[in-house]
DRENDRENNU-551608 format. One line per field, with one value per residue: residue in one letter; x, y, z of N, C-alpha, C, O, CB in turn. Coordinates in steps of 0.001 Angstrom, whole numbers. Glycine has a CB too. Example, Ala and Ser with C-alpha at 12.3 -4.5 7.8 and 13.67 -1.06 7.14 Angstrom:
rest = c(A  S)
n_east = c(13190  12850)
n_north = c(-5690  -2250)
n_up = c(7800  7080)
ca_east = c(12300  13670)
ca_north = c(-4500  -1060)
ca_up = c(7800  7140)
c_east = c(13200  12900)
c_north = c(-3300  30)
c_up = c(7800  7870)
o_east = c(14236  13409)
o_north = c(-3319  1138)
o_up = c(8465  8039)
cb_east = c(11308  14084)
cb_north = c(-4473  -598)
cb_up = c(9046  5725)
***
This chain:
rest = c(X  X  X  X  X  X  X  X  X  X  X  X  X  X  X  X  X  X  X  X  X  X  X  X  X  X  X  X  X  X  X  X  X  X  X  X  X  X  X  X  X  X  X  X  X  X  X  X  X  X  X  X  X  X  X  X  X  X  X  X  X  X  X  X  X  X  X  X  X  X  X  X  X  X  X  X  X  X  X  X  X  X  X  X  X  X  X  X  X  X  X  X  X  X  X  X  X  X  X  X  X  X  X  X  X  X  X  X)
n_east = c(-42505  -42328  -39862  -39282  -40263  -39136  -35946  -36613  -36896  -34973  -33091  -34310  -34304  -31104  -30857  -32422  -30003  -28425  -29129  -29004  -26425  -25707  -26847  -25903  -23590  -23720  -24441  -22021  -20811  -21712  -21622  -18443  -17807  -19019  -18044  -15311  -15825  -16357  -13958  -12171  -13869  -12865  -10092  -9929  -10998  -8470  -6505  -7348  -7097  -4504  -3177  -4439  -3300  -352  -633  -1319  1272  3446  2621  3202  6414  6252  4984  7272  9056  8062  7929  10820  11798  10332  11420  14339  13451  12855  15480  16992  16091  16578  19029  19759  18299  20294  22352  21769  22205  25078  26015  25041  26466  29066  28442  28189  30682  32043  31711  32600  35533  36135  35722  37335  39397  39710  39604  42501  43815  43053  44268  46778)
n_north = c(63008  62073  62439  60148  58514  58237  58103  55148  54051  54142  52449  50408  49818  50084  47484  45761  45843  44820  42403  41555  41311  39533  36946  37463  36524  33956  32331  32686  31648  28795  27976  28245  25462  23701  23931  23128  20610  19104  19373  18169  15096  14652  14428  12386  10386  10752  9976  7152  5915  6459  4466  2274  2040  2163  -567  -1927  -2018  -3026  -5090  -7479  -7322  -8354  -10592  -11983  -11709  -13474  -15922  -16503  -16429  -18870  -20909  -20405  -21230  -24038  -25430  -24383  -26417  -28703  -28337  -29661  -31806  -33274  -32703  -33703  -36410  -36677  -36573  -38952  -41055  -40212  -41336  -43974  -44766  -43640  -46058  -49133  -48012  -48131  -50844  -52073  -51467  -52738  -55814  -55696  -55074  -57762  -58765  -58808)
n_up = c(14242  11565  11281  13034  11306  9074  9870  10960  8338  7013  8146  8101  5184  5891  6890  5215  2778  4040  5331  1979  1513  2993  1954  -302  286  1458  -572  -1877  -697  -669  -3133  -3567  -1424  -3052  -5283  -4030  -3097  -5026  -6421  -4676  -4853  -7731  -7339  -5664  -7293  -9319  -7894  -7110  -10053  -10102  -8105  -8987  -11769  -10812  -9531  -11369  -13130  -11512  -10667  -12708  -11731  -9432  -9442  -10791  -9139  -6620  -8143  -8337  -5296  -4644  -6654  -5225  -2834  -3141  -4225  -1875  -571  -2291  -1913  1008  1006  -531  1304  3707  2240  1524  4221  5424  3300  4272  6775  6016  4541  6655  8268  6714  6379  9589  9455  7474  8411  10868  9884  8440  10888  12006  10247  10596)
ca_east = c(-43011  -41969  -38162  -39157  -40614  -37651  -35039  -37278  -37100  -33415  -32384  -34976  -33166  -29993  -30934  -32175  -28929  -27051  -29227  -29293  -25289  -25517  -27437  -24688  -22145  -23781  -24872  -21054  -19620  -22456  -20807  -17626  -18043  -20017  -16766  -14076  -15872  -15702  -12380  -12123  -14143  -12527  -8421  -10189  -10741  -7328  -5503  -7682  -6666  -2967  -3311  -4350  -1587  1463  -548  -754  2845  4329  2515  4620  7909  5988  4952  8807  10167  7709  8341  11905  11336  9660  12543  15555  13067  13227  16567  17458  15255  17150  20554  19328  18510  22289  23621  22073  22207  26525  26169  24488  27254  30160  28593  28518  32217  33066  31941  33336  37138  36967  35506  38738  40892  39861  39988  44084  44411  43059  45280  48374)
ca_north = c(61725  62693  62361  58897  57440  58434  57248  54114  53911  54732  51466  48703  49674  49162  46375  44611  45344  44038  41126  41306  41292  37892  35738  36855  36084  32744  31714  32282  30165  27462  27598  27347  24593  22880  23253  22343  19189  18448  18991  16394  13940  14832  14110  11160  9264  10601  9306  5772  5387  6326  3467  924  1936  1430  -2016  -2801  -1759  -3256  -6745  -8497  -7598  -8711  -12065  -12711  -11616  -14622  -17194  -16539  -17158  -20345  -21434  -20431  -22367  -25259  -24907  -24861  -27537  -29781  -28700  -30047  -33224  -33252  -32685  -35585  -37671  -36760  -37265  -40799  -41193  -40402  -42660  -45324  -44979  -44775  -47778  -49351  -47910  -49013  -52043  -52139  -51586  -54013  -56634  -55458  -55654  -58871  -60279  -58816)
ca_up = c(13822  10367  11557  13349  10014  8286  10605  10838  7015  6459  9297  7545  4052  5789  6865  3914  1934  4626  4724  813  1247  4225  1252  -1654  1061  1797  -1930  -2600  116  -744  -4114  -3309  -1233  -3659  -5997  -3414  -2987  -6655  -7061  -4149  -5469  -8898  -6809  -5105  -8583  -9649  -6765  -7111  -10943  -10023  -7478  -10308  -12496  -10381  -9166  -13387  -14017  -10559  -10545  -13042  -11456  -7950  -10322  -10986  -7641  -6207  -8316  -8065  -4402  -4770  -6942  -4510  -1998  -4038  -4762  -663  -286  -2974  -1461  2218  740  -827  2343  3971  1434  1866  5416  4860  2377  4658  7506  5564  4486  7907  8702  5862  6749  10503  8991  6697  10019  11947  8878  7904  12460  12692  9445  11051)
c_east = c(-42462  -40639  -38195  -39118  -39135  -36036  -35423  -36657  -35589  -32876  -33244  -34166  -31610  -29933  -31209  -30998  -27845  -27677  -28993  -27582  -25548  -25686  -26523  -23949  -21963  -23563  -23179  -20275  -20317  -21717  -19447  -17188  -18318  -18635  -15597  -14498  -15929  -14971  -11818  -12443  -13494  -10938  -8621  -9900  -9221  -6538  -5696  -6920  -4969  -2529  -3166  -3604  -510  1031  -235  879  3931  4041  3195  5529  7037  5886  6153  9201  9277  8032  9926  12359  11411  10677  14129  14848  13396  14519  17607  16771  16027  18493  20416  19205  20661  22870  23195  22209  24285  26751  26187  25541  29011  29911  28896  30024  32729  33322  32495  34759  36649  36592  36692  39854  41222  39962  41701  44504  44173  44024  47039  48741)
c_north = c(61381  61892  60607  58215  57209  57445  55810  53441  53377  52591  50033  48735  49533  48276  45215  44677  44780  42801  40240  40251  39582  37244  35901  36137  34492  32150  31214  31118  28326  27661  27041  25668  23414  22956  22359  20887  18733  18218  17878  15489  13893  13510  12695  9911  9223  9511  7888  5395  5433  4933  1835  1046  1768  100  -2452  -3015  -2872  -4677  -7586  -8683  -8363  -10577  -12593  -12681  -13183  -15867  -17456  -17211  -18405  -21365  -21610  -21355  -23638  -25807  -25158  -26115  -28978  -29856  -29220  -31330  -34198  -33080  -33593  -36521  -37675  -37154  -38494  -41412  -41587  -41034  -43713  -45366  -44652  -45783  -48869  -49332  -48844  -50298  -52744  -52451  -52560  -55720  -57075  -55198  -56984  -59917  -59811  -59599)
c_up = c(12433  10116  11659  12438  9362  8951  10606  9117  6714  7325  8632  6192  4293  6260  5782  2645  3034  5134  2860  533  1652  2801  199  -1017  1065  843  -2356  -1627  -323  -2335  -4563  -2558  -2075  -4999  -5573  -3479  -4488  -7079  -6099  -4459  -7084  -8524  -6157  -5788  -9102  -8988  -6887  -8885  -11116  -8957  -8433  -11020  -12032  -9770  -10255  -13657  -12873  -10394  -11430  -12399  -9878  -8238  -10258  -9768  -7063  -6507  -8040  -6275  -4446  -5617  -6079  -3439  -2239  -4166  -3406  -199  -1248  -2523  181  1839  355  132  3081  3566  1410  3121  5363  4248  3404  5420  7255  5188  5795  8541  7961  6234  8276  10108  8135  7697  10323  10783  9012  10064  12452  11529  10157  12433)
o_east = c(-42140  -40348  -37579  -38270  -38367  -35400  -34506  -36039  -35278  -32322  -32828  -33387  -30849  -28784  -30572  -30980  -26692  -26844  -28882  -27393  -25573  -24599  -26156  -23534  -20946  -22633  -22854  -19511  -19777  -20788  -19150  -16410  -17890  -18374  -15053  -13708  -15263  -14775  -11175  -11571  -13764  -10702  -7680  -9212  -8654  -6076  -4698  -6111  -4292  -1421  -2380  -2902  388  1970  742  1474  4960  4921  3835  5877  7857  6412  6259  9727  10033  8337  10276  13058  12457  10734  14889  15541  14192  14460  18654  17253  15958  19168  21538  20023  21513  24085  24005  22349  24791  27600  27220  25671  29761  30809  29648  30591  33745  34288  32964  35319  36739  37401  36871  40767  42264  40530  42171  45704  45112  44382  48097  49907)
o_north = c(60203  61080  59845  57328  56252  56487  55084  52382  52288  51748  48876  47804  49082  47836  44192  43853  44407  41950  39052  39215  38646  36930  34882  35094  33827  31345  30136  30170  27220  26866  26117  24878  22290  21902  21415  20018  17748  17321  16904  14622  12832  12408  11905  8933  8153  8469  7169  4468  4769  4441  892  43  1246  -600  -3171  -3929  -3403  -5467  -8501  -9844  -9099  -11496  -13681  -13684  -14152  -16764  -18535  -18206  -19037  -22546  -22572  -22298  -24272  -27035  -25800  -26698  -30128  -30885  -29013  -32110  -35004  -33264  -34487  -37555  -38788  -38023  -39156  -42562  -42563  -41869  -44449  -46298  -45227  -46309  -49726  -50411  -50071  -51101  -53960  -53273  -53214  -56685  -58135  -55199  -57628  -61090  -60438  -59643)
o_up = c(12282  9238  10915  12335  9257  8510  10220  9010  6231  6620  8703  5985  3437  6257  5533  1731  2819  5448  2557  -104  853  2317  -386  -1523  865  885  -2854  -1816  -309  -2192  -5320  -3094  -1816  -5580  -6146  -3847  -4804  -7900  -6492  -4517  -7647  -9019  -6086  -5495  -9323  -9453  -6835  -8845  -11901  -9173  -8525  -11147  -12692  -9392  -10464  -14227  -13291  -10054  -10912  -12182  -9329  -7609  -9693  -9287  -7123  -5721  -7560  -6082  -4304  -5273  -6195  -3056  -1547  -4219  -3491  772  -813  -2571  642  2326  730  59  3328  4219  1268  3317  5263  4667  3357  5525  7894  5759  6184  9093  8711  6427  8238  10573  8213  7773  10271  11295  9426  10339  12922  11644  10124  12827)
cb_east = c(-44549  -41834  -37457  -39896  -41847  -37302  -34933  -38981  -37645  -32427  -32860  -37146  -33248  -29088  -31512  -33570  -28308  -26124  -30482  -29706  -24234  -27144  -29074  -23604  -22139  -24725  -25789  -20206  -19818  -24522  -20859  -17259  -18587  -21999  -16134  -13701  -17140  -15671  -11159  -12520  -15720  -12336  -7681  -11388  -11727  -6839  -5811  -9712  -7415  -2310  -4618  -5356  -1097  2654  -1681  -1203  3554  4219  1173  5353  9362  4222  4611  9979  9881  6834  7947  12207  10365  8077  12617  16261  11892  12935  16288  17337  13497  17061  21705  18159  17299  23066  24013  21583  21068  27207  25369  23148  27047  30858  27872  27606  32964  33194  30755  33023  38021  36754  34334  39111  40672  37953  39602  44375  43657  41371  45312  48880)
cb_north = c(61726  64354  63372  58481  58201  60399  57704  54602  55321  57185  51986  48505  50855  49425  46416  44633  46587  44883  41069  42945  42434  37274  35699  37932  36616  32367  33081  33559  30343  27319  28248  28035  24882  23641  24155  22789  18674  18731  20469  15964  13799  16802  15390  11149  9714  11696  9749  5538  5897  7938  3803  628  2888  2487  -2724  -1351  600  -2374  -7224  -8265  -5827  -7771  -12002  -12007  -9565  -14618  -17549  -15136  -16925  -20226  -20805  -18893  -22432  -25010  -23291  -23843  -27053  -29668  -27130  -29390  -33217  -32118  -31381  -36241  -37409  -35582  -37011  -40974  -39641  -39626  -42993  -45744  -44091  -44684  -48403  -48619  -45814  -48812  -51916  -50684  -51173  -53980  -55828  -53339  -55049  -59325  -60149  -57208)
cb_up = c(13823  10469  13399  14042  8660  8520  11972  11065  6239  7807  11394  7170  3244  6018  7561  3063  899  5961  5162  -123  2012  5929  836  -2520  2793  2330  -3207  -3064  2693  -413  -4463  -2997  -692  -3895  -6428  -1788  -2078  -7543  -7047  -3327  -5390  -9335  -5446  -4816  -10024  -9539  -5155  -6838  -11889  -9342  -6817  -11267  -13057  -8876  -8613  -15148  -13956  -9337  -10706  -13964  -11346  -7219  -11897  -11948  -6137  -6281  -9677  -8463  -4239  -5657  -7943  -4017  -1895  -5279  -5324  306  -810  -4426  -1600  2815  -860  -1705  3201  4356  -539  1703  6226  3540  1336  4897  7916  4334  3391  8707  8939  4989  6977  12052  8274  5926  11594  13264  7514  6251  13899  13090  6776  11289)
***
């Protein structure tokens, strides 16, 4: 009986250091955890304020590249007028010449 206690005894003490061990085991993974996600939410903010700095630094030149745009628009838009307004231009001088023609046919 003696033996039983004993054996008994010996198997609950290794049990509670090898539960004692489970709860360091856990405590440390709940720690780590509880850092990894910090340093994520830490890389999260990084990543968002590296975001707003190449929009700060990159929106001017995005400013010029647009208006530039909006000027070569402009720009094809004024040479379109110029080319019908030459069309328009040369109709009317053609009618004009055969108008000339038939003038210098009917004096000959």
């Amino acid at each position: 009986k003696e033996l039983e206690i004993r054996r008994l005894t010996d198997s609950n003490d290794s049990l509670r250091e090898h539960l004692t061990a489970e709860r360091r085991n856990k405590e440390h993974v709940e720690e780590r955890l509880a850092s990894v996600s910090a340093e994520r939410d830490q890389y999260s903010r990084q990543e968002d304020s590296i975001r707003r700095q190449i929009s700060e630094l990159l929106q001017p030149q995005i400013s010029k590249l647009q208006a530039e745009v909006v000027e070569q628009n402009n720009i094809i838009a004024a040479l379109r007028l110029d080319a019908q307004s030459v069309t328009a231009t040369k109709g009317q001088l053609d009618t004009v010449l055969r108008a000339k023609d038939r003038v210098f046919e009917e004096l000959r």
